[in-house]
py3Dmol code that shows the C-alpha trace and the ligand (Angstrom):
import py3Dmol

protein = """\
ATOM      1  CA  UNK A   1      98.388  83.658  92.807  1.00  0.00           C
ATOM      2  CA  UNK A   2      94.808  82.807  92.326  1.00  0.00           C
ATOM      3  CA  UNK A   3      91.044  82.948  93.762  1.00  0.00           C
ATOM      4  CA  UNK A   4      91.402  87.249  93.583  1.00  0.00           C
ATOM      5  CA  UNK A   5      93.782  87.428  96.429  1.00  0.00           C
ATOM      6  CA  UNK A   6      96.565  89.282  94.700  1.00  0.00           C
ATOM      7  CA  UNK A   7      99.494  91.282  96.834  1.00  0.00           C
ATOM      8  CA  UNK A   8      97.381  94.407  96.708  1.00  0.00           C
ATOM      9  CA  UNK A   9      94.445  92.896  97.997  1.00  0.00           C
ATOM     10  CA  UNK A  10      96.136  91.196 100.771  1.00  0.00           C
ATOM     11  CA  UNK A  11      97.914  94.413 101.483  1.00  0.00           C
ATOM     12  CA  UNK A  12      94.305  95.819 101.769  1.00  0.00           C
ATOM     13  CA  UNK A  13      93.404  93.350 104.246  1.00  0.00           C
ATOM     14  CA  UNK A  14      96.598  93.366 106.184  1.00  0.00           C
ATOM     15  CA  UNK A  15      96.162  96.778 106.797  1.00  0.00           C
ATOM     16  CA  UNK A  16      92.801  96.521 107.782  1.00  0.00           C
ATOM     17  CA  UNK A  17      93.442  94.082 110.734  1.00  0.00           C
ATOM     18  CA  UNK A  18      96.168  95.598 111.667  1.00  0.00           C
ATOM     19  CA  UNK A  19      93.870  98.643 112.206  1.00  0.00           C
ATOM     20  CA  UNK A  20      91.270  96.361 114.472  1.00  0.00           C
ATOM     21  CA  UNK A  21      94.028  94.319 116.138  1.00  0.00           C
ATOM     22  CA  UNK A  22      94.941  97.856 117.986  1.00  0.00           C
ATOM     23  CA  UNK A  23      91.533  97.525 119.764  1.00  0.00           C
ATOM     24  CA  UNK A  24      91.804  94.063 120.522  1.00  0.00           C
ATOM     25  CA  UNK A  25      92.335  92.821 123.474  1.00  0.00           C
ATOM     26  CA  UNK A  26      91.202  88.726 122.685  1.00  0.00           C
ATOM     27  CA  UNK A  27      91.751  87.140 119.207  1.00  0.00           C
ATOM     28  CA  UNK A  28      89.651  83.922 118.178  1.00  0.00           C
ATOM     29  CA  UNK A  29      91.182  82.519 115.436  1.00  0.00           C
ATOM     30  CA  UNK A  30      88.844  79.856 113.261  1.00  0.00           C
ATOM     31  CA  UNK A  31      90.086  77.384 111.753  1.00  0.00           C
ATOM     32  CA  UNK A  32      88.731  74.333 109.794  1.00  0.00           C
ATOM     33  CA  UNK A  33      88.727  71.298 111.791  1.00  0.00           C
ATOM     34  CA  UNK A  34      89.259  69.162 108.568  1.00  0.00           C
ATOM     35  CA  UNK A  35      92.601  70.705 108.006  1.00  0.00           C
ATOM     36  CA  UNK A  36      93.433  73.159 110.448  1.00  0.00           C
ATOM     37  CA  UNK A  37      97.011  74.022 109.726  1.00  0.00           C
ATOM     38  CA  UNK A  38      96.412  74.180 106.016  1.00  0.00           C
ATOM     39  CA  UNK A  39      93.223  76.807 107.021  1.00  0.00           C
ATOM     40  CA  UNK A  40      95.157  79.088 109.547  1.00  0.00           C
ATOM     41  CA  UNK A  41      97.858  81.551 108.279  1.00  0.00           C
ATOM     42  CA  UNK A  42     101.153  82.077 109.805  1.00  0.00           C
ATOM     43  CA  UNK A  43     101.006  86.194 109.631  1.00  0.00           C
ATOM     44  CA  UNK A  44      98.326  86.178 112.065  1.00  0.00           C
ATOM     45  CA  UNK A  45     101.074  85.128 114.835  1.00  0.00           C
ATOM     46  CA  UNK A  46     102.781  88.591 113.996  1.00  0.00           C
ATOM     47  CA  UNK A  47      99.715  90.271 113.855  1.00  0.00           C
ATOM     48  CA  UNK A  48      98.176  88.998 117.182  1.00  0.00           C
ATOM     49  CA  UNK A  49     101.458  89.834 118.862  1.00  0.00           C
ATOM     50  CA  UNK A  50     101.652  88.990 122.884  1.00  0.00           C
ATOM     51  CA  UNK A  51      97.482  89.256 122.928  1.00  0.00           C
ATOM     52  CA  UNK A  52      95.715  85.948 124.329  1.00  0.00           C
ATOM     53  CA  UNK A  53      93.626  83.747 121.963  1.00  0.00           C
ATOM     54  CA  UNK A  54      91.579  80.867 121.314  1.00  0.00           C
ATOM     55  CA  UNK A  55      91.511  78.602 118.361  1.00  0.00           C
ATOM     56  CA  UNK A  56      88.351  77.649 117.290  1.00  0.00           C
ATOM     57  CA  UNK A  57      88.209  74.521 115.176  1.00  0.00           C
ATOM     58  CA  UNK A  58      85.170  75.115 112.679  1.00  0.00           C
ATOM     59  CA  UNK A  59      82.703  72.933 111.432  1.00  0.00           C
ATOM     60  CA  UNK A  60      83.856  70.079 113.416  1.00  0.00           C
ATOM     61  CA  UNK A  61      80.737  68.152 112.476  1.00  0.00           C
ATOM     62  CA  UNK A  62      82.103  67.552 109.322  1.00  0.00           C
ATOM     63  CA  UNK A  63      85.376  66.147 110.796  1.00  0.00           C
ATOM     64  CA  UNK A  64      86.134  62.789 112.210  1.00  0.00           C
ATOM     65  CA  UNK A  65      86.230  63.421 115.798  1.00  0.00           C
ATOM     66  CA  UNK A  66      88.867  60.654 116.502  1.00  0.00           C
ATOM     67  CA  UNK A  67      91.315  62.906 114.954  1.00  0.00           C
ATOM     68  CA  UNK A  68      89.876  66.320 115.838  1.00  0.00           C
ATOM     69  CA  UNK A  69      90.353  65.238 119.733  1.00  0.00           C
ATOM     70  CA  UNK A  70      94.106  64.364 118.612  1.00  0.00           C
ATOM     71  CA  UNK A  71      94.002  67.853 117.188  1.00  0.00           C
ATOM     72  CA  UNK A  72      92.517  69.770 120.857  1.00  0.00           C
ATOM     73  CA  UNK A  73      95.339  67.605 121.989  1.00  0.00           C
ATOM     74  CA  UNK A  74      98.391  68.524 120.477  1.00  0.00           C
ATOM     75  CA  UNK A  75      97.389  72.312 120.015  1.00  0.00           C
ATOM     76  CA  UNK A  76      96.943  72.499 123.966  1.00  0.00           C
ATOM     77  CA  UNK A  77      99.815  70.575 125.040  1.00  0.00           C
ATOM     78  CA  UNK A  78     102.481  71.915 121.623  1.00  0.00           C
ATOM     79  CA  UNK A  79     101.137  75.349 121.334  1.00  0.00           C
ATOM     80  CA  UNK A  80      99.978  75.953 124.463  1.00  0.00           C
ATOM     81  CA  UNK A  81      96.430  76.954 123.179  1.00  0.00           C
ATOM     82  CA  UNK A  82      93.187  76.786 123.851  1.00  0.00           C
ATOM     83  CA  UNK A  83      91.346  74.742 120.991  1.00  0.00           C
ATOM     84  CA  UNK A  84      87.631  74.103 120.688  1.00  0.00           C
ATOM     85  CA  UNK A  85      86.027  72.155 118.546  1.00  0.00           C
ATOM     86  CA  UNK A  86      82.646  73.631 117.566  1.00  0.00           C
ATOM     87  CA  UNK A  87      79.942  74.178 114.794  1.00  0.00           C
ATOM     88  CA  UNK A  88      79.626  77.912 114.343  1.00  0.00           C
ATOM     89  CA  UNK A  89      76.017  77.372 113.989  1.00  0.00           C
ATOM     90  CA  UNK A  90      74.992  76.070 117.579  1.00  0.00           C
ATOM     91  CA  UNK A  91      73.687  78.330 119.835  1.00  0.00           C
ATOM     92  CA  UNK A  92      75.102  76.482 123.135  1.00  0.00           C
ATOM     93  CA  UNK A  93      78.537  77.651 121.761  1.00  0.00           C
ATOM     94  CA  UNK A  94      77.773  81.154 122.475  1.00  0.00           C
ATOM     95  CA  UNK A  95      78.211  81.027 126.250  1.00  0.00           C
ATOM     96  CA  UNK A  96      81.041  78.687 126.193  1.00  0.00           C
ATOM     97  CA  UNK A  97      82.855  81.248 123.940  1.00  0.00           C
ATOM     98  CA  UNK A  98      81.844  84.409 125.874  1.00  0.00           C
ATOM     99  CA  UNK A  99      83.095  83.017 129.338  1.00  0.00           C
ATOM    100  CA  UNK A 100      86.453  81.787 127.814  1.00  0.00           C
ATOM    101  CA  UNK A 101      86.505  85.415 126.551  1.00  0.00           C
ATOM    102  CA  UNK A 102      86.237  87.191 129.629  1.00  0.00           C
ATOM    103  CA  UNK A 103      88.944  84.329 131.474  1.00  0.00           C
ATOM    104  CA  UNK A 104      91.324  85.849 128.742  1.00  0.00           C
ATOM    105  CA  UNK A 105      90.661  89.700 128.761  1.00  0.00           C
ATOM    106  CA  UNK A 106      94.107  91.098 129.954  1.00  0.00           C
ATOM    107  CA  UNK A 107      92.115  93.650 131.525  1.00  0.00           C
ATOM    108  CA  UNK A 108      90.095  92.465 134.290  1.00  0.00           C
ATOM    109  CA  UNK A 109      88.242  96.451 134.649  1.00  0.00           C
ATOM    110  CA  UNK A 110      86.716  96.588 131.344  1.00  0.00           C
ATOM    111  CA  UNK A 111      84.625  94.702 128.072  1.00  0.00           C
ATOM    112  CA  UNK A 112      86.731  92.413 126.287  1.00  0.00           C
ATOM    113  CA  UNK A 113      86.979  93.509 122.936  1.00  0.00           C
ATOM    114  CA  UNK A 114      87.369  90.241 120.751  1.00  0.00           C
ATOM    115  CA  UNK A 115      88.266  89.887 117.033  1.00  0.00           C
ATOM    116  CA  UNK A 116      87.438  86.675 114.811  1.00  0.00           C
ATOM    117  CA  UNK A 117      89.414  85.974 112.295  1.00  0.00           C
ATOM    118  CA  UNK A 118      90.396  83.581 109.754  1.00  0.00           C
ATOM    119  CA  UNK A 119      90.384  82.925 106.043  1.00  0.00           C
ATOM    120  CA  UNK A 120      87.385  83.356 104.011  1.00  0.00           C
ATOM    121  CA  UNK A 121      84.583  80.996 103.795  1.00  0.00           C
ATOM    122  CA  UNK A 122      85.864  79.387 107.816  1.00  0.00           C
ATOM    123  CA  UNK A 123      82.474  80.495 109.319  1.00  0.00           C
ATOM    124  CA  UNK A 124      83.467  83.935 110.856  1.00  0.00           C
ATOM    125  CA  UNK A 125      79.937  85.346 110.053  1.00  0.00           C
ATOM    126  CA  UNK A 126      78.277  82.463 111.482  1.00  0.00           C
ATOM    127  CA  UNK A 127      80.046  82.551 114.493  1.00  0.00           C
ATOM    128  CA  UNK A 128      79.283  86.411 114.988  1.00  0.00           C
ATOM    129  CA  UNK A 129      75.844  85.606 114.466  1.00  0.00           C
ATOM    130  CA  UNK A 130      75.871  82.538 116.636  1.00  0.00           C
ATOM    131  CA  UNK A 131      77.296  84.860 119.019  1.00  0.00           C
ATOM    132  CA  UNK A 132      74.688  87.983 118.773  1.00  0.00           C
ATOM    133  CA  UNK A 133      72.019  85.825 118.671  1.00  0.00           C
ATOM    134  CA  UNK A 134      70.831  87.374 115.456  1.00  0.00           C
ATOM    135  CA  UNK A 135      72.196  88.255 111.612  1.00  0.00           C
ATOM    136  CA  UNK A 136      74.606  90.721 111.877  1.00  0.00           C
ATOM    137  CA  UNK A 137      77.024  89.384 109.274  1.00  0.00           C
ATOM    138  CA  UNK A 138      76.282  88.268 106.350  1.00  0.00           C
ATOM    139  CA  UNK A 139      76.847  84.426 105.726  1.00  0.00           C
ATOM    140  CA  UNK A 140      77.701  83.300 102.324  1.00  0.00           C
ATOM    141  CA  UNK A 141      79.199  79.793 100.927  1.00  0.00           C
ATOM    142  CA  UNK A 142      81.305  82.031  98.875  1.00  0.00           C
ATOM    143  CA  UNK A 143      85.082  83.637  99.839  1.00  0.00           C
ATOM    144  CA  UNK A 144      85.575  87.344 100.723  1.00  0.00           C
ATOM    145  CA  UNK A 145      81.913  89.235 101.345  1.00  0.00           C
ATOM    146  CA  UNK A 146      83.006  92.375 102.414  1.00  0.00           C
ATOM    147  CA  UNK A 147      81.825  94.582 104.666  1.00  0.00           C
ATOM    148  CA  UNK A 148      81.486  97.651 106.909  1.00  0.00           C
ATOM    149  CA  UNK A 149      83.159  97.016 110.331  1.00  0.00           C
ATOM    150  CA  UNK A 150      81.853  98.018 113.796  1.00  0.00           C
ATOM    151  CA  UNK A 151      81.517  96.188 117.286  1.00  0.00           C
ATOM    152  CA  UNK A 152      78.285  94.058 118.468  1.00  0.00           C
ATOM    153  CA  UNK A 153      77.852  94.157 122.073  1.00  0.00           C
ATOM    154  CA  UNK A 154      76.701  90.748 123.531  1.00  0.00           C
ATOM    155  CA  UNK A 155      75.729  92.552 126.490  1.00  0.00           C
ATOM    156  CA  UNK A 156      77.751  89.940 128.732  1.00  0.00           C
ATOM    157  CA  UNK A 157      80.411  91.843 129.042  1.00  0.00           C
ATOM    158  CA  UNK A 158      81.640  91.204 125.272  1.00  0.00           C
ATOM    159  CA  UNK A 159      82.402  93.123 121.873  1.00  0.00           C
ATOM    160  CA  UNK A 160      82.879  91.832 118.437  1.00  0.00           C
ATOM    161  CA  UNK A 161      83.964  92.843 115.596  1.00  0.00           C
ATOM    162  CA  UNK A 162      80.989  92.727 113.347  1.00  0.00           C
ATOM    163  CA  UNK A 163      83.024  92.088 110.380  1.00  0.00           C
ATOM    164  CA  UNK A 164      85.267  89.652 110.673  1.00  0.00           C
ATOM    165  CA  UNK A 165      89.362  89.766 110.409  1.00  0.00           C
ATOM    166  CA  UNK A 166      90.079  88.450 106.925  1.00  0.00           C
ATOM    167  CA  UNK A 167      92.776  86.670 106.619  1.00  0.00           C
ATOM    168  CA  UNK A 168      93.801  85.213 102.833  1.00  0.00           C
ATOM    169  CA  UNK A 169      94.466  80.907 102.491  1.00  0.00           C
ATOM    170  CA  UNK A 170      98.125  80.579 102.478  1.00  0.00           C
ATOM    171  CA  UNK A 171      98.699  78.312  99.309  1.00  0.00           C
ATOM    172  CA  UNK A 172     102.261  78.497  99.320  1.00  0.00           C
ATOM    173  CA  UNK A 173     102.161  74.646 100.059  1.00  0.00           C
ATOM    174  CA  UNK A 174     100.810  72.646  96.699  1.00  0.00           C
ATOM    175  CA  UNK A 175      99.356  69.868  99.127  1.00  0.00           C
ATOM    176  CA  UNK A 176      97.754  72.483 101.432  1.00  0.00           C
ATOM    177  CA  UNK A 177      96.215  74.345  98.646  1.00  0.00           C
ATOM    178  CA  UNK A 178      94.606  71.190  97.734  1.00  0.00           C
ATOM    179  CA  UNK A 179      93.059  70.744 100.486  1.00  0.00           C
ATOM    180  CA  UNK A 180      91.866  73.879 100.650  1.00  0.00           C
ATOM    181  CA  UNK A 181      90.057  73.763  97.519  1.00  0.00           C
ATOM    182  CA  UNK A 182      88.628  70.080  98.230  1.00  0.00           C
ATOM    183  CA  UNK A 183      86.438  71.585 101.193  1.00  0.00           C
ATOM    184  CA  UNK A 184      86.340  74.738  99.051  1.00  0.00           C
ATOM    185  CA  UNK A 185      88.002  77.498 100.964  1.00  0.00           C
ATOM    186  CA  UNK A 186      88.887  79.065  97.733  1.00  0.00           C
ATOM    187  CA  UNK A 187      86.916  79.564  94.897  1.00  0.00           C
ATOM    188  CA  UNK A 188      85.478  77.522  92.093  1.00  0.00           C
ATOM    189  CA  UNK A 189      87.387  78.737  89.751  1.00  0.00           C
ATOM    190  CA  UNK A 190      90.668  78.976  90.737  1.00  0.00           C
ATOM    191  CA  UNK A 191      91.075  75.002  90.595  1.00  0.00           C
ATOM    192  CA  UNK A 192      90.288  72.128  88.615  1.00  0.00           C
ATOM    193  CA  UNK A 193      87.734  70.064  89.872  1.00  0.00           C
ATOM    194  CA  UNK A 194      88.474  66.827  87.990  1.00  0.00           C
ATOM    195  CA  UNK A 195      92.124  67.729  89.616  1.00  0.00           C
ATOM    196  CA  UNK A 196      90.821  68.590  93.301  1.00  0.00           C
ATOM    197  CA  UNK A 197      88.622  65.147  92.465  1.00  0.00           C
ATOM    198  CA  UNK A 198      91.262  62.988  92.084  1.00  0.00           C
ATOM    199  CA  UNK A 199      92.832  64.492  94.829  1.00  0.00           C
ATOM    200  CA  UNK A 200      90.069  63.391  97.058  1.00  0.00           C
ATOM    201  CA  UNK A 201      89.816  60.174  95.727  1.00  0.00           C
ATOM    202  CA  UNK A 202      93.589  59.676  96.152  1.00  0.00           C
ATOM    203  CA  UNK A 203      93.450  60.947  99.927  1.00  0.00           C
ATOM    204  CA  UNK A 204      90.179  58.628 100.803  1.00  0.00           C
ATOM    205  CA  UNK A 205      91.659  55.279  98.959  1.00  0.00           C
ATOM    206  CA  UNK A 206      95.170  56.297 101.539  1.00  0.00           C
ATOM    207  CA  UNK A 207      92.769  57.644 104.628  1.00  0.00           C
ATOM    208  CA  UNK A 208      89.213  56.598 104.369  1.00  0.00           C
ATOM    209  CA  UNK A 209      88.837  53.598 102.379  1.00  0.00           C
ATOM    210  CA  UNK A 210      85.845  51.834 103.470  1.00  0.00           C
ATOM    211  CA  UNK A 211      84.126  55.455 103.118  1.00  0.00           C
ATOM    212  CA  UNK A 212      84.903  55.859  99.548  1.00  0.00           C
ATOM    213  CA  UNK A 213      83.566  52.228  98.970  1.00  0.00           C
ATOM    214  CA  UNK A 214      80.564  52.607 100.667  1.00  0.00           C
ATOM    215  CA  UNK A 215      79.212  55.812  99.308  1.00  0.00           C
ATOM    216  CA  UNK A 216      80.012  54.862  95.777  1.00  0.00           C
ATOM    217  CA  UNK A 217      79.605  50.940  96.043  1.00  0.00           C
ATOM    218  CA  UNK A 218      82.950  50.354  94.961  1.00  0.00           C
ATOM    219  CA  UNK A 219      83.950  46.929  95.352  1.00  0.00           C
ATOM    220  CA  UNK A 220      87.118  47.755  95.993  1.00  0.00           C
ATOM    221  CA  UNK A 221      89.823  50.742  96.212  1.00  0.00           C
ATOM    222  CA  UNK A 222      92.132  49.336  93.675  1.00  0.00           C
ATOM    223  CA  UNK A 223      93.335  51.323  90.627  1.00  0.00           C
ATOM    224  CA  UNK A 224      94.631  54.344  89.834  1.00  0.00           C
ATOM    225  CA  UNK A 225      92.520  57.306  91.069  1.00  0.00           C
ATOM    226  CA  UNK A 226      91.197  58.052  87.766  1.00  0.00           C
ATOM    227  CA  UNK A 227      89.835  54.636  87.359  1.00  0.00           C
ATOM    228  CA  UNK A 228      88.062  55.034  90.566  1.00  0.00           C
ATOM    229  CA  UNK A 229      86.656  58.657  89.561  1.00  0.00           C
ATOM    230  CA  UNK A 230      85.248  56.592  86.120  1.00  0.00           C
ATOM    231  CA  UNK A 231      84.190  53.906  88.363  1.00  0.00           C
ATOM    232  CA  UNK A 232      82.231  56.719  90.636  1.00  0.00           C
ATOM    233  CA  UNK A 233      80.700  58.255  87.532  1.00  0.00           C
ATOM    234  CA  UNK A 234      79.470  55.292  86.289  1.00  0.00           C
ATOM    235  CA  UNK A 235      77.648  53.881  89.128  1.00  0.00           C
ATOM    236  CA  UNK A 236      76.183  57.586  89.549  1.00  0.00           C
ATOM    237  CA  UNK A 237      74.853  57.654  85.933  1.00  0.00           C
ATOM    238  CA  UNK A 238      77.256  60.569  85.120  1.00  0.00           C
ATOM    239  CA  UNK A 239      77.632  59.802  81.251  1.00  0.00           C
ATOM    240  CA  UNK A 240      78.461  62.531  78.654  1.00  0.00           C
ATOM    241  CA  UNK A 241      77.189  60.409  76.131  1.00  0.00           C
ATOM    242  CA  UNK A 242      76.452  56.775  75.872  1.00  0.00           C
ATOM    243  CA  UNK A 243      78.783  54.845  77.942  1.00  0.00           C
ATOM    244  CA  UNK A 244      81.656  57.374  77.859  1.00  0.00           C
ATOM    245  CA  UNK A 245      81.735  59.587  81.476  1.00  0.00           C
ATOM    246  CA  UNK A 246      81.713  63.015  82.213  1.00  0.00           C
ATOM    247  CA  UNK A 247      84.869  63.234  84.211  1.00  0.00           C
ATOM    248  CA  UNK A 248      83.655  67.302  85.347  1.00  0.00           C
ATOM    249  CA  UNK A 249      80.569  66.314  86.184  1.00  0.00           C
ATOM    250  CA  UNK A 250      81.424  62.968  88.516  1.00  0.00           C
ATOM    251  CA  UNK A 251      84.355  65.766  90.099  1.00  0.00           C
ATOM    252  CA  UNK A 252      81.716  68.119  90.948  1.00  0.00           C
ATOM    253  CA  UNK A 253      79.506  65.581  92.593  1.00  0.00           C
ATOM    254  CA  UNK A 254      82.502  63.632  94.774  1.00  0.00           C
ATOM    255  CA  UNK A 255      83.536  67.303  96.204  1.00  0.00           C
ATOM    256  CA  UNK A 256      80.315  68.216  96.843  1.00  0.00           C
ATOM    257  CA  UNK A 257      80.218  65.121  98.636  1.00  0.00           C
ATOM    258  CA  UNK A 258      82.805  65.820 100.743  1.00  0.00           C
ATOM    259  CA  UNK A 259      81.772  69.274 101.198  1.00  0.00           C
ATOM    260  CA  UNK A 260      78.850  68.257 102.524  1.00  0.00           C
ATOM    261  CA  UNK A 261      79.486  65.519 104.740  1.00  0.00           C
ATOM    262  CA  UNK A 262      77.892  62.943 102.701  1.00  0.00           C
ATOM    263  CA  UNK A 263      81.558  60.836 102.117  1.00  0.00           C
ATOM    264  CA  UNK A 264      81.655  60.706 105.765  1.00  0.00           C
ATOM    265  CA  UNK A 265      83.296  62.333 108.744  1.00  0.00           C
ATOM    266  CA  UNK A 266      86.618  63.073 107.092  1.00  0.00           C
ATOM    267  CA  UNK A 267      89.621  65.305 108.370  1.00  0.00           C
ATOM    268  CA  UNK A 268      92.160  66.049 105.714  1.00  0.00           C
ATOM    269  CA  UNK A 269      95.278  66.721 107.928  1.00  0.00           C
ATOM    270  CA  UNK A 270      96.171  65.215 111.358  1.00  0.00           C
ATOM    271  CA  UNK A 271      99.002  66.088 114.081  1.00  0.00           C
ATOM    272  CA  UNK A 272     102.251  64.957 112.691  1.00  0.00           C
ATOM    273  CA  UNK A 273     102.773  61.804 115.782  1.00  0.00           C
ATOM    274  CA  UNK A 274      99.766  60.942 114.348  1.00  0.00           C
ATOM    275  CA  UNK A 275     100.269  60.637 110.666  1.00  0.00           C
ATOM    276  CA  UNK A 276      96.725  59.496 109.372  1.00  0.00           C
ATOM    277  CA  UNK A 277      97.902  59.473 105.892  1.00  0.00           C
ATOM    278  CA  UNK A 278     100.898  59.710 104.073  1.00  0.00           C
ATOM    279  CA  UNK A 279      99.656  63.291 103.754  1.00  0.00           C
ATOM    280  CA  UNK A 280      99.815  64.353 107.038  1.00  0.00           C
ATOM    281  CA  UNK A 281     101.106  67.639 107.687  1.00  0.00           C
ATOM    282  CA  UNK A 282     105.001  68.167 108.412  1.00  0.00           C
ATOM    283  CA  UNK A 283     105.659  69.722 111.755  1.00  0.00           C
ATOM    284  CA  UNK A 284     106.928  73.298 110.665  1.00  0.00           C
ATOM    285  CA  UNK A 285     103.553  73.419 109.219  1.00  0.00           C
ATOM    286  CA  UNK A 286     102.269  72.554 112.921  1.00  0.00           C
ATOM    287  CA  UNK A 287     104.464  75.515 114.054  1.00  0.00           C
ATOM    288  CA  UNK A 288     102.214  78.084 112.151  1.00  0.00           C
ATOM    289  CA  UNK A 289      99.773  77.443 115.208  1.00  0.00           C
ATOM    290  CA  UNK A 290     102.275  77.566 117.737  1.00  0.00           C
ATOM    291  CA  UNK A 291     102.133  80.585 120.302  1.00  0.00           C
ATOM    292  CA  UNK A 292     104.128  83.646 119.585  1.00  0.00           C
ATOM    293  CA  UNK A 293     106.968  85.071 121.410  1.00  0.00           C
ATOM    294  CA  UNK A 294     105.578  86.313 124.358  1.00  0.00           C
ATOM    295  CA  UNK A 295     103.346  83.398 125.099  1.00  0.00           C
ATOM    296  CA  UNK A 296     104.245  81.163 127.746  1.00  0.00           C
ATOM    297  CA  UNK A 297     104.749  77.855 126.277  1.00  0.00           C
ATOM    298  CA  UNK A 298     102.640  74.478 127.575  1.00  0.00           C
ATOM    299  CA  UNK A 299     103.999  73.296 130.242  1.00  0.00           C
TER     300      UNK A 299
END
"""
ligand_1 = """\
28
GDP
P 83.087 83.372 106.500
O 83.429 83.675 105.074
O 84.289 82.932 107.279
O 82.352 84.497 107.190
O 82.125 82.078 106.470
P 80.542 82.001 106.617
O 80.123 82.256 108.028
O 79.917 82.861 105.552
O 80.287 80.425 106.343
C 80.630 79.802 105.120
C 79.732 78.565 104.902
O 80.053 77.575 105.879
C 78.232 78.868 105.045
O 77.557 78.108 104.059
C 77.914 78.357 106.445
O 76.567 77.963 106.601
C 78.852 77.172 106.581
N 79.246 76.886 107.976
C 79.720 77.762 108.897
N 79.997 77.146 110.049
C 79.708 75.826 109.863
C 79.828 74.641 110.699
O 80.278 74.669 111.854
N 79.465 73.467 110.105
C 79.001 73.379 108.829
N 78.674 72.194 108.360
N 78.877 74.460 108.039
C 79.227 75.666 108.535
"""
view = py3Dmol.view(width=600, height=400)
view.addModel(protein, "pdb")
view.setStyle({"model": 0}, {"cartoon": {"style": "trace"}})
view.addModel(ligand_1, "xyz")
view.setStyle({"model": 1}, {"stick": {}})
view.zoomTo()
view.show()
């Protein structure tokens, strides 16, 4: 197992939200909107037991909407959820998120005591301090800041948690863990970017062609993947030495790329009746979101 999240740390952290789950009465679960199976984990449907939630599908401006709205789709009419697509970082989301809140407190007489959660690096700070108006959590582009936990009172009739459920990526899946690290969900070095590259590259030549082309000037999307990455590092000047290219370098620059936005809007997993790629995600995957026992399903 890598990126630090051995079984005693996630143990550690299991036993922590079990601890806040007791005092919550409304779970909002983040997800990534890029790949929002591969970013949830199925232990939080145990966890969460019969308590209401919301799925939040993160950084959605960073996702091709097309497929995103497929996503809202499916989740609301196959799990029976609520999904929303947002960007933890607008402030408009805060009152959209407070009143859905309150509409799913079981109990109607007193605050609603919600809990965010999701894997590192998902935008669980952001959202808490989208949500408070001000820095309460602390926001890093790195996995698993820690930190002391007590509630933040919107004053709307509202708690969070100010830190953040933690829940660990679930890399049991080879193709999931992949893209995991391509939007970097787990850290640098538990992966090898020339590998998570080529993944990329392989995904956008099956998913995003034109995308690939036009950010590299590729003339076309033939060729093996490693080809293309040679063909990317050449056009962006990414030479070791005199005509021969650095493969790490060229990796680090097409999933920062991605990262960022700049290949596009690009979702890495879509609902299975979908199937944007070969890669799509096979529907027991999809079941990981679906509601737990005591949920009523969509009707
Ligand atoms: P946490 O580990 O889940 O608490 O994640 P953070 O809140 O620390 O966010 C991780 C990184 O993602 C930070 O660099 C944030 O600025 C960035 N981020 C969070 N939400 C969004 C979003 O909706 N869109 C984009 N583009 N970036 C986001």
């Amino acid at each position: 197992m890598a990126i630090g999240w051995y079984p005693g740390h996630m143990a550690k952290a299991l036993r922590e939200l079990e601890t806040v789950m007791r005092k919550t009465d409304v779970v909002i679960e983040v997800v990534d909107a890029r790949l929002p199976v591969s970013s949830a984990n199925p232990v939080l449907t145990e966890l969460r037991g019969p308590r209401p939630r919301v799925v939040l599908m993160n950084k959605s401006d960073l996702a091709d909407g097309a497929v995103t709205r497929q996503w809202v789709r499916y989740l609301e009419r196959v799990a029976g959820v609520s999904a929303l697509p947002v960007d933890a970082r607008e402030s408009q989301l805060a009152r959209k998120l407070v009143k859905l809140c309150r509409a799913l407190n079981p109990h109607e007489d007193r605050v609603c005591r919600a809990l965010i959660v999701g894997i590192p690096n998902v935008g669980k700070s952001t959202l808490i301090n989208t949500l408070a108006g001000r820095s309460v959590a602390a926001v890093s582009n790195k996995p698993a800041v820690t930190r002391e936990t007590q509630y933040v009172d919107l004053k709307n009739g509202v708690h969070v948690w100010d830190s953040p459920g933690m829940l660990w990526p679930n890399l049991k899946d080879q193709q999931g863990a992949h893209r995991l690290a391509a939007t970097g969900a787990v850290g640098e070095k538990a992966f090898d970017v020339t590998e998570i590259a080529l993944f990329i590259v392989e995904y956008m030549v099956v998913a995003y062609p034109k995308l690939l082309m036009a950010r590299y000037k590729l003339a076309s999307c033939e060729g093996s993947s490693l080809s293309l990455l040679e063909a990317i590092g050449r056009h962006r000047a990414c030479f070791s030495r005199k005509g021969v290219v650095d493969l790490e370098r060229t990796a680090h620059l097409v999933t920062q790329d991605l990262r960022t936005g700049k290949l596009g809007h690009v979702s890495l997993e879509a609902p299975p009746e979908t199937e944007l790629s070969a890669d799509a995600p096979p529907v027991e995957a999809v079941d990981e979101l679906s509601p737990g026992p005591s949920e009523p399903e969509a009707g």
